[in-house]
N, C-alpha and C positions, 0 to 999 in steps of 0.2 A: 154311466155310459161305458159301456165296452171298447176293447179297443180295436175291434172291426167296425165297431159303429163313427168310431173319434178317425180313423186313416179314411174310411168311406168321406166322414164329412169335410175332412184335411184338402182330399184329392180334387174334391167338388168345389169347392172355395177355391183351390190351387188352379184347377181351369176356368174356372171364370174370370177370376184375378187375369190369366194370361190371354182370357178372349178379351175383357175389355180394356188391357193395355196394347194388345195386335190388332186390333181388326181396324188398320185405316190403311188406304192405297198412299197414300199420302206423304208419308217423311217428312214430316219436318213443315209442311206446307199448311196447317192445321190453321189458320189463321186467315190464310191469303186466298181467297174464293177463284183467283185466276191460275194459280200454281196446283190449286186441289180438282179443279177442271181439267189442266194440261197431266197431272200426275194420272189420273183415271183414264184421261183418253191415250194413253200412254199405255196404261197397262190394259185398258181394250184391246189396242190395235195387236199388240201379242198377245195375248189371249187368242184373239181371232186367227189370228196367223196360223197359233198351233191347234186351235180346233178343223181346219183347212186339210193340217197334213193328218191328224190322226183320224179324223171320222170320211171316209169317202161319200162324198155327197152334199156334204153339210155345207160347202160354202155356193154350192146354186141353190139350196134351202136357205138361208140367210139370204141370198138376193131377191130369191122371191115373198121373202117374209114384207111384210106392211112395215114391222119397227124392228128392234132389236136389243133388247136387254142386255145387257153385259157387264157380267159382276166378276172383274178379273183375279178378285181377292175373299172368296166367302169363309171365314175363318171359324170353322166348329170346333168346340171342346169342352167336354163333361163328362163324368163319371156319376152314371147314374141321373142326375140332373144335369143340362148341357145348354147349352147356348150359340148362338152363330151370329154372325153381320159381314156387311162389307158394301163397300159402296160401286156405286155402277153408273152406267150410260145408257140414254136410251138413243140406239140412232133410228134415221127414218131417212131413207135411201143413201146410206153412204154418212149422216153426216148429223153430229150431235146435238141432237136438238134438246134435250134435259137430263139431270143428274138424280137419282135415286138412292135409298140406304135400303138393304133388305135385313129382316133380322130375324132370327125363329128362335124362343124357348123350348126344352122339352125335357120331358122327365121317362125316363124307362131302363130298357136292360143297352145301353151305351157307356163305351170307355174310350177316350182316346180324345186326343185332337188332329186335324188335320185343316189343308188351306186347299179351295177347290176354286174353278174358273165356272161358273155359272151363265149361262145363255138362256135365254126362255126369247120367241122369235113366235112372234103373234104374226100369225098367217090370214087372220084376216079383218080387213078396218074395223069389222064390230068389236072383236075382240081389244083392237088397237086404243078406241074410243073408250071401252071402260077401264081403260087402265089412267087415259090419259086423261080422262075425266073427275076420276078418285082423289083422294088426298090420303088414302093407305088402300091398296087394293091386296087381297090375301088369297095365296095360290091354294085351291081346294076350295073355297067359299065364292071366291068370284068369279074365277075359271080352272077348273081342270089342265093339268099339262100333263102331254104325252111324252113322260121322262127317257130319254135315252141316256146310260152312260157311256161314255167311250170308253172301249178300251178293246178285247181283244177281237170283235166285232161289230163294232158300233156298225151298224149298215142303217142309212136315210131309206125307206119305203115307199111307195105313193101314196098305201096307208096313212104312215107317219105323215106327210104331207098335208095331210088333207084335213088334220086337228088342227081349231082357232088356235090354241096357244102347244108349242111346242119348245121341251124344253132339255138343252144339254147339260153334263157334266163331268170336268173331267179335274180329276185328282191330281193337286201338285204336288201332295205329299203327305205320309203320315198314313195310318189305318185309324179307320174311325167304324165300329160296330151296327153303324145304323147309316145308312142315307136315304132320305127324302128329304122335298121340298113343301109337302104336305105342312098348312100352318105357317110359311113363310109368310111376314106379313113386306110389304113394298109400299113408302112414302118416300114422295119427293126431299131432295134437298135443295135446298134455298144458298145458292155459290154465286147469287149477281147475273 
């Protein structure tokens, strides 16, 4: 083995190791299924706050949506082979009705890690139903999402609107060479 080949596969083990010791909303509450409910809806309600001030539009799209995803922690990171998770909320008018883990593998030309706030805001019951009906639903196989990232013009459309599943993301930090949600897979979690 060479030693571009031994630092490639150092780097790749090195983010994985730190996705699957970061990737919980949680602190400390790993345990307590009511502490890991109030942590998550915790870090929804910021999350949503700063998705409000930074995308114009986005919180009357979130009212009119059916449910609402909210992954306020999705933590990716790999080099070359990569990985993501992070757990989430799903509300339905305002108000928590079930808890989710989302996770995606992938292999390609990606370096880095980073932690991003993830919303996907199913617009309409049909789409709401097969999500809520599954026991893993996967974004690209089960429904298409009309990804917007935030940033220096995220602008809501009536276009955008008008997609079953619609989905935000905005960067808390870090570069990371690749973003999609393509492949993400979403099963419930079981918190009581």
């Amino acid at each position: 083995m060479n030693k571009r080949e031994l630092i490639a596969g150092g780097l790749s083990l090195a983010a994985l190791s730190v996705l699957g010791s970061g990737c919980t909303t949680t602190s400390g509450a790993a345990g307590d299924p009511a502490a890991q409910r109030k942590a998550i809806d915790a870090g929804a309600d910021s999350a949503l706050s700063r998705l409000y001030r930074e995308a114009r539009g986005s919180q009357e799209l979130v009212q009119s949506a059916r449910g609402v995803l909210v992954f306020p922690s999705f933590v990716s990171a790999g080099f070359i082979v990569g990985g993501a998770s992070g757990q989430g909320v799903l509300r339905e008018g305002g108000k928590s009705v079930s808890y989710h883990r989302m996770t995606e593998g992938s292999v390609g030309l990606l370096a880095g890690a980073q932690s991003q706030a993830v919303f996907l805001l199913f617009m309409t019951e049909d789409a709401l139903k097969r999500l809520r009906s599954s026991n893993g639903w996967t974004v690209g196989a089960d429904a298409s999402v009309a990804l917007l990232t935030v940033g220096a013009d995220a602008r809501v459309t009536s276009q955008t609107a008008q997609q079953p599943v619609v989905g935000f993301v905005l960067t808390n930090s870090g570069i990371m060479g690749n973003l999609s949600l393509g492949g993400s897979r979403i099963t419930p979690l079981n918190l009581g």
